[in-house]
PARO-824377 format. One line per 10 residues: their letters; for each residue x, y negated, z negated of C-alpha. Coordinates in nm, 2 decimals. Layout:
N
A) X/Y/Z ~ ...
***
This chain:
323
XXXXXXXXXX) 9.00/-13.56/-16.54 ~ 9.36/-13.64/-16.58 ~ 9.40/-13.78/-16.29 ~ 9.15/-13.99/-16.29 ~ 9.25/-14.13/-16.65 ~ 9.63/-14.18/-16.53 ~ 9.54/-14.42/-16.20 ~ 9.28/-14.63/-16.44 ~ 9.50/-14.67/-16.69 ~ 9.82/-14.81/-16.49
XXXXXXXXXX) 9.83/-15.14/-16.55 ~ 9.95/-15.42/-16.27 ~ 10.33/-15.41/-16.33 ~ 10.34/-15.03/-16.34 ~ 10.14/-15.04/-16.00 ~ 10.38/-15.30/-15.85 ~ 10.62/-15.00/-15.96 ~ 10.51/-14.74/-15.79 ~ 10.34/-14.88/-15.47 ~ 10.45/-14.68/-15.22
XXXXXXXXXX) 10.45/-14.96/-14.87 ~ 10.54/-15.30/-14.94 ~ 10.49/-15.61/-14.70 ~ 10.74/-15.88/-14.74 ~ 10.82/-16.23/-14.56 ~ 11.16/-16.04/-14.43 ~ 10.91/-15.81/-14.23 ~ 10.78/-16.08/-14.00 ~ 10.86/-16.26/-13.65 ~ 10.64/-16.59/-13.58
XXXXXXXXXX) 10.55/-16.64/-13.22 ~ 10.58/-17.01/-13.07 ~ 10.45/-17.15/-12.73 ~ 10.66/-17.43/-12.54 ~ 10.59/-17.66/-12.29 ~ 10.78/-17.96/-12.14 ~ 10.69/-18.33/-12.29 ~ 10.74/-18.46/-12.61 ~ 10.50/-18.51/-12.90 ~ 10.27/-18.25/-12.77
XXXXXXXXXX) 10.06/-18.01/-13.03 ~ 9.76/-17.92/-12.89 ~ 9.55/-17.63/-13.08 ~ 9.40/-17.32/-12.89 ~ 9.05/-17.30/-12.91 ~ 9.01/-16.95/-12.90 ~ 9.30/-16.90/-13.18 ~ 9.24/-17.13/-13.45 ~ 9.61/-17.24/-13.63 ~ 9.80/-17.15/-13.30
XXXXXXXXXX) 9.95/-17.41/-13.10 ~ 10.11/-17.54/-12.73 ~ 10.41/-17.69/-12.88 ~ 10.66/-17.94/-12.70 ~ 11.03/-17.87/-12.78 ~ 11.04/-18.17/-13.04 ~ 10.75/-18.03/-13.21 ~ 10.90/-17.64/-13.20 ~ 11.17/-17.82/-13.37 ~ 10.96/-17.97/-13.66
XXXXXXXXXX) 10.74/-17.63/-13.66 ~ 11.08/-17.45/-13.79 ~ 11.15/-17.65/-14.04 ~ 10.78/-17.57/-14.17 ~ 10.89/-17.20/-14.16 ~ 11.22/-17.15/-14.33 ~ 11.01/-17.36/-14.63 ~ 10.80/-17.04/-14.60 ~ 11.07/-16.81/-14.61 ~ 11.01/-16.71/-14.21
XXXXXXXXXX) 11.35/-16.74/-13.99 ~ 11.25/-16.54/-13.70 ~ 11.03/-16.64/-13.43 ~ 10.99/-16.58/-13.05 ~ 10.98/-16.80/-12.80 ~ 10.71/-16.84/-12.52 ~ 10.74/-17.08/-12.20 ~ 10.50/-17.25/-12.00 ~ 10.63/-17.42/-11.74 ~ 10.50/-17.77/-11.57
XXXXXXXXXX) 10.54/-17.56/-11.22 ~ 10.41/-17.17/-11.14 ~ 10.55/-17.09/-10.84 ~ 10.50/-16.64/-10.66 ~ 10.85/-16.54/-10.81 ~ 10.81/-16.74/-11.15 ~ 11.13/-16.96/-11.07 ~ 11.16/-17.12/-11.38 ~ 11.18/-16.81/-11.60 ~ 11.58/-16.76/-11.42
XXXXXXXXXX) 11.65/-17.15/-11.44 ~ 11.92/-17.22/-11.67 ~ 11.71/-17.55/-11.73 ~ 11.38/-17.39/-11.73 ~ 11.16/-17.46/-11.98 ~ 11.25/-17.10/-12.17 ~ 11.65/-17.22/-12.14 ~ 11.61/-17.56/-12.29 ~ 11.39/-17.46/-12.55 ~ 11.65/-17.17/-12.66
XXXXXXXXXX) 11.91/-17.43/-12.68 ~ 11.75/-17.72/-12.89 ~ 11.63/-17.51/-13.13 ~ 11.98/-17.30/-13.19 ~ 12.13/-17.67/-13.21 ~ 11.87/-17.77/-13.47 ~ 11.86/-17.47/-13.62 ~ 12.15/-17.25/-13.64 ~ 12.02/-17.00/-13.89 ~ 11.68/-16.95/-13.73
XXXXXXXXXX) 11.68/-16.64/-13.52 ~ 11.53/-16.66/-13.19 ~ 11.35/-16.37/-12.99 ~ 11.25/-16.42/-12.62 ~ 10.99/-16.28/-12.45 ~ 11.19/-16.18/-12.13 ~ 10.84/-16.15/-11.86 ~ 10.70/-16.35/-11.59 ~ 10.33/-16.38/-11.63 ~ 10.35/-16.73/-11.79
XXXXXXXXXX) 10.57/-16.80/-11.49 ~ 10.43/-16.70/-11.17 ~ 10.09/-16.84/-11.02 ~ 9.95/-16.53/-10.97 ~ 9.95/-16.44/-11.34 ~ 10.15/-16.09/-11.32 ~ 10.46/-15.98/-11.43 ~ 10.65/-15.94/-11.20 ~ 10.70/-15.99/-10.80 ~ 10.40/-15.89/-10.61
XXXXXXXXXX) 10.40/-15.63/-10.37 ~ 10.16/-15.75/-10.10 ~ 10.08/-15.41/-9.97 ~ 9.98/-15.24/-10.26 ~ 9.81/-15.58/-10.44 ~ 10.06/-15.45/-10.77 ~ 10.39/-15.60/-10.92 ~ 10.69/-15.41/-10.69 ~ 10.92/-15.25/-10.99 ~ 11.21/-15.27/-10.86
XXXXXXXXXX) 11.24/-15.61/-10.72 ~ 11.09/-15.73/-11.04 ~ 11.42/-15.55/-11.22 ~ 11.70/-15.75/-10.99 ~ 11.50/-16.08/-11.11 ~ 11.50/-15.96/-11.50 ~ 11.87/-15.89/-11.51 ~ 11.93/-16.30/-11.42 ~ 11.64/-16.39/-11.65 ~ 11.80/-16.20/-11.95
XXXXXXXXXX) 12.14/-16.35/-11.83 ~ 11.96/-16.73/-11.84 ~ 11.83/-16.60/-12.18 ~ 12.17/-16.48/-12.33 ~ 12.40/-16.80/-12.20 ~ 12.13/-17.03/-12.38 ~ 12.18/-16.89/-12.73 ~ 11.89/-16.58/-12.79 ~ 11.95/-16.38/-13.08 ~ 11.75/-16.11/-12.93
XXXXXXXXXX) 11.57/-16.04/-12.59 ~ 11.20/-15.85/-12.58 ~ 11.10/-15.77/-12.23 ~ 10.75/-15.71/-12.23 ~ 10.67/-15.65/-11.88 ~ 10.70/-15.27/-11.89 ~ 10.86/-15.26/-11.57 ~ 10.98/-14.89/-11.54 ~ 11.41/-14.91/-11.63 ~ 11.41/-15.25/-11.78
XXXXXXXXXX) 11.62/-15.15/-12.04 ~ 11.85/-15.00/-11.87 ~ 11.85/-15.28/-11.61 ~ 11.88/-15.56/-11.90 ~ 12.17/-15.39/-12.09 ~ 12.40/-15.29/-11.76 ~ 12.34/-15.68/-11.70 ~ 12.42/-15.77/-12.05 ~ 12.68/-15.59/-12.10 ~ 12.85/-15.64/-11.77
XXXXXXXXXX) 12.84/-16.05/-11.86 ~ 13.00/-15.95/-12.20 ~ 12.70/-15.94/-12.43 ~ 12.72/-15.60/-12.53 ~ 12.64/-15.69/-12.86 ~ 12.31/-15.87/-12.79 ~ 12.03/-15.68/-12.86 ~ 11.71/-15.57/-12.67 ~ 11.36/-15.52/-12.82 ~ 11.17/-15.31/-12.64
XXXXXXXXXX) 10.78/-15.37/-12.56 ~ 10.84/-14.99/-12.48 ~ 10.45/-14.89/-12.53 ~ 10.25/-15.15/-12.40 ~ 9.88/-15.05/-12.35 ~ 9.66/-15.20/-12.08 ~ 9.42/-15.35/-12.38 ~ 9.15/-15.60/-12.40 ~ 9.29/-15.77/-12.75 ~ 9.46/-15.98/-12.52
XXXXXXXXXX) 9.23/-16.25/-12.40 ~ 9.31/-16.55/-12.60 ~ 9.69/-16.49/-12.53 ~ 9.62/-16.54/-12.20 ~ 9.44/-16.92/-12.28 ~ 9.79/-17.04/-12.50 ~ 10.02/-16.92/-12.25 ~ 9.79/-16.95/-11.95 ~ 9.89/-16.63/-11.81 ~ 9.57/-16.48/-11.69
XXXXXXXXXX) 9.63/-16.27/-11.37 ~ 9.41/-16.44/-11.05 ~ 9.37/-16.12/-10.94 ~ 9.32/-15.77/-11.03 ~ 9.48/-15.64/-11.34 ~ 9.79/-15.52/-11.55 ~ 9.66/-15.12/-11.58 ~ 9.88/-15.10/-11.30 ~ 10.20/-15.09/-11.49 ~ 10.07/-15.08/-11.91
XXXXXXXXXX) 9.97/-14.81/-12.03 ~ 9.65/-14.62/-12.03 ~ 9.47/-14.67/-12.43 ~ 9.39/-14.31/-12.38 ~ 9.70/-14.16/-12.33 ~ 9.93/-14.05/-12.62 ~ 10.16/-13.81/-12.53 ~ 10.30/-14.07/-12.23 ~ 10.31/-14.36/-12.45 ~ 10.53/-14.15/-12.70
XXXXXXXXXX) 10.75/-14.10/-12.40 ~ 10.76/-14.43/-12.31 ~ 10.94/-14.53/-12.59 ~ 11.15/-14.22/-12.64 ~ 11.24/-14.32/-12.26 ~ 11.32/-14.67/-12.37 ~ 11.52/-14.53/-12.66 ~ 11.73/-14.33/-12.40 ~ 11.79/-14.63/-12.19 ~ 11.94/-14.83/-12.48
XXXXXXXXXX) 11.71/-14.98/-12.68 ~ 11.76/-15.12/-13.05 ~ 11.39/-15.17/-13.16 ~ 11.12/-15.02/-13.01 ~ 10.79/-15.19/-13.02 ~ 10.37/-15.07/-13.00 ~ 10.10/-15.34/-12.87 ~ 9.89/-15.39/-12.98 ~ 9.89/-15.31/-13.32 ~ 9.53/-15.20/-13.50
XXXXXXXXXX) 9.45/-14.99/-13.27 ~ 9.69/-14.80/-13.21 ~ 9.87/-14.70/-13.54 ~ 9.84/-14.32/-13.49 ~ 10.10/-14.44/-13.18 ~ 10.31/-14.61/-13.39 ~ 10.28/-14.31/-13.67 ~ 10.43/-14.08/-13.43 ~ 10.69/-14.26/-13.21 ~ 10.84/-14.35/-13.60
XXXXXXXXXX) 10.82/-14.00/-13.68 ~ 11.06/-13.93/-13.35 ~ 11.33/-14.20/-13.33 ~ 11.55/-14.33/-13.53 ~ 11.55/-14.67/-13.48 ~ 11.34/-14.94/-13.63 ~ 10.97/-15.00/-13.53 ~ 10.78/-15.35/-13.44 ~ 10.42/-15.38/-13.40 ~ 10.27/-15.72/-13.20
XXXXXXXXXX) 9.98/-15.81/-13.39 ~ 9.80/-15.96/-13.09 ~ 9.59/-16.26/-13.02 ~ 9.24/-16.07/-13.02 ~ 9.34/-15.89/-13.35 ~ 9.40/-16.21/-13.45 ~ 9.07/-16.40/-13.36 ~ 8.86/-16.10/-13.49 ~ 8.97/-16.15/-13.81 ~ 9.00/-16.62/-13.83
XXXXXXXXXX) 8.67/-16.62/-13.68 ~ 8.53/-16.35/-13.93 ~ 8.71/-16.54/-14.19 ~ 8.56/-16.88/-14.09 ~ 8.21/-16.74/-14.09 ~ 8.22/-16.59/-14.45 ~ 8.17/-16.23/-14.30 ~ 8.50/-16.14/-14.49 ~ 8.76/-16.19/-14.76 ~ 8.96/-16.32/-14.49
XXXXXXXXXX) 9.27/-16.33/-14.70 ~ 9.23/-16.01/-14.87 ~ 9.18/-15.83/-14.50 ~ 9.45/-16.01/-14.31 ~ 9.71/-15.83/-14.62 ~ 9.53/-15.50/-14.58 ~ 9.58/-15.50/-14.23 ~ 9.96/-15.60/-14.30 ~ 9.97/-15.29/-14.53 ~ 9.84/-15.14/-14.28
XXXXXXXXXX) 10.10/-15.22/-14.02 ~ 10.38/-15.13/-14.24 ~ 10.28/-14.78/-14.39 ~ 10.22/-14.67/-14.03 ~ 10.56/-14.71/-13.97 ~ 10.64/-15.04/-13.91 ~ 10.96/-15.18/-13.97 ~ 10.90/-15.55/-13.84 ~ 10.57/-15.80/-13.75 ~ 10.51/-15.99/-13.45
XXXXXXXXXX) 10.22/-16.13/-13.65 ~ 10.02/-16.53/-13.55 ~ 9.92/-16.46/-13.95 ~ 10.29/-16.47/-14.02 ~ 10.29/-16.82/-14.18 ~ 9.91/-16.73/-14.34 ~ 10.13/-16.44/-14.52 ~ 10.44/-16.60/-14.65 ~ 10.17/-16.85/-14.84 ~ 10.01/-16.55/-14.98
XXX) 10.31/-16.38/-15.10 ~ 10.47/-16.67/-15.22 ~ 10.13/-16.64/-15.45
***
C-alpha cells in the first residue's frame, strides 16, 4: 500500500529527480553517407529521412546538426569505382579522404568517426580481400590493407576510427599502425561484437554494399553465441581498444548488459538500419506512437549499458529533447 501511494504521488519534477537512465543529445553519433558530385541528396527508399549525400551537401547537413545540439557523426563512402581490393578506401583522394578533409575545414568543432571497412568499396560486396579458395575474406591480407586505410584516415583529419569489418587483430593491427605514424593518441572504436544479423538490409541499399556472393557469417558473429561474443570484445579490449561497440543494438542488449558489466571502458551500441525501418514504417502507418517508442528504445539503449548511440533517429531525438 505504501508503495503504491509513494510512485502515484511523485509528481513530474520529483520523477525527473530520481529517474534512474537518462538519454541526452551528448549520448549520440549521426551517421552520414558520401558520394562524389555536387548537389546530390537523394533519399533511400527503404529508410525514410536517410540520405546519399555529396560532400557540399554533408557540409550543409552539419550545420543542421550542431542547431540540434549533435557534433558527432560518422562518415560512410561510396565511391564512383568498386574495384576486388576496394582501392579507393586506401586513396588519400578517395572519396572517404576528401570527405574527412572538407568537412574538418568547414567544421572544426564537428567530430568525425570513420567507418574503417571495405564492403562499400570492393565489387564483390565483402569486407575485406577475397580468398578465392575458400570463397571467404583472407584475414590477414585484409589486415596489411587496414593499417594503410586507417593511415589514409588519420592524415585526412578523423577524430576517431571504427573498424567494423571484424577482421580477427584489427585492433591491434590499426594501433601498431597508428602509433608507429605518430597517432598514438587517435583513438579506435571497436565494432568488437558484430553479429551476422538480418537488421541490416536497407544499410546495404544506402551504401550499396550488398555482398554478390555468399555471406558475412563467415567472419561476424553467430546471434546465438554469447559467451564468444563477450570474448570478442574483452579480446578487442586487450588489443587496445578505447570504446567497445555491440551491433546491432535491440536485439542484443543482454550482450551489451554483460560486456558493460566486464570492462571498463565505455560502451556504443549501432542502432542499425532494419531497427530503424521497423520502427519509421510502423510510425508512418499509425501502428505506433512512433515518437514515444523511438525514446523507449533510446532508454532502452542506455540502461543496458550504453554509453554512446550510433543512432539514424539521432536528429529525430535531439528535436524531441529539445521539447
Amino acid at each position: 500500500m505504501f508503495q503504491r501511494f509513494r510512485r502515484t504521488r511523485l509528481n513530474k519534477h520529483l520523477r525527473s529527480l530520481v529517474r534512474e537512465t537518462t538519454v541526452n543529445v551528448e549520448d549520440f553519433i549521426y551517421p552520414l553517407f558520401i558520394r562524389s558530385g555536387e548537389g546530390i541528396k537523394t533519399e533511400v527508399a527503404s529508410m525514410p529521412g536517410v540520405y546519399q549525400m555529396s560532400i557540399d551537401e554533408a557540409i550543409k547537413e552539419c550545420e543542421t546538426l550542431k542547431s540540434l545540439g549533435l557534433y558527432s557523426i560518422i562518415l560512410f563512402g561510396i565511391p564512383d569505382v568498386k574495384d576486388s581490393v576496394g582501392s579507393d578506401a586506401v586513396c588519400e583522394h578517395g572519396i572517404i579522404a576528401s570527405s574527412i578533409r572538407a568537412i574538418k575545414e568547414a567544421h572544426p568543432d564537428m567530430f568525425v568517426v570513420t567507418d574503417l571497412c571495405f564492403c562499400e568499396y570492393t565489387d564483390h560486396g565483402h569486407c575485406g580481400i577475397i580468398d578465392e579458395e575458400h570463397e571467404t575474406v583472407h584475414n590477414d591480407a585484409t589486415l596489411e590493407l587496414s593499417g594503410q586505410q586507417a593511415l589514409v584516415h588519420a592524415k585526412a583529419g578523423a577524430d576517431m576510427i571504427a573498424p567494423s569489418g571484424m577482421m580477427d587483430g584489427i585492433i591491434e593491427t590499426l594501433r601498431t599502425a597508428l602509433d608507429g605514424a605518430g597517432y598514438e593518441n587517435l583513438p579506435i572504436m571497436a565494432y568488437s561484437t558484430k553479429f551476422a544479423s538480418g537488421y541490416y538490409g536497407p544499410f546495404r541499399d544506402v551504401a550499396e554494399s550488398t555482398p554478390s556472393f555468399g555471406d558475412r557469417a563467415s567472419y561476424q558473429m553467430d546471434p546465438a553465441n554469447r559467451r564468444e561474443a563477450i570474448a570478442e570484445s574483452l579480446s578487442d579490449e586487450a588489443q587496445g581498444a578505447d570504446i567497445l561497440m555491440v551491433k546491432p543494438a535491440l536485439a542484443y542488449l543482454d550482450i551489451v548488459r554483460e560486456i558493460k558489466d566486464n570492462t571498463h571502458l565505455p560502451m556504443a551500441v549501432y542502432n542499425v538500419s532494419g531497427e530503424y525501418a521497423m520502427l519509421k514504417f510502423a510510425g508512418m502507418n499509425d501502428l505506433i506512437d512512433y515518437e514515444r517508442v523511438v525514446m523507449e528504445t533510446m532508454v532502452a539503449f542506455k540502461r543496458a549499458g550504453a554509453d554512446i548511440i550510433i543512432s539514424y533517429h539521432a536528429k529525430e531525438v535531439a528535436k524531441l529533447l529539445q521539447k
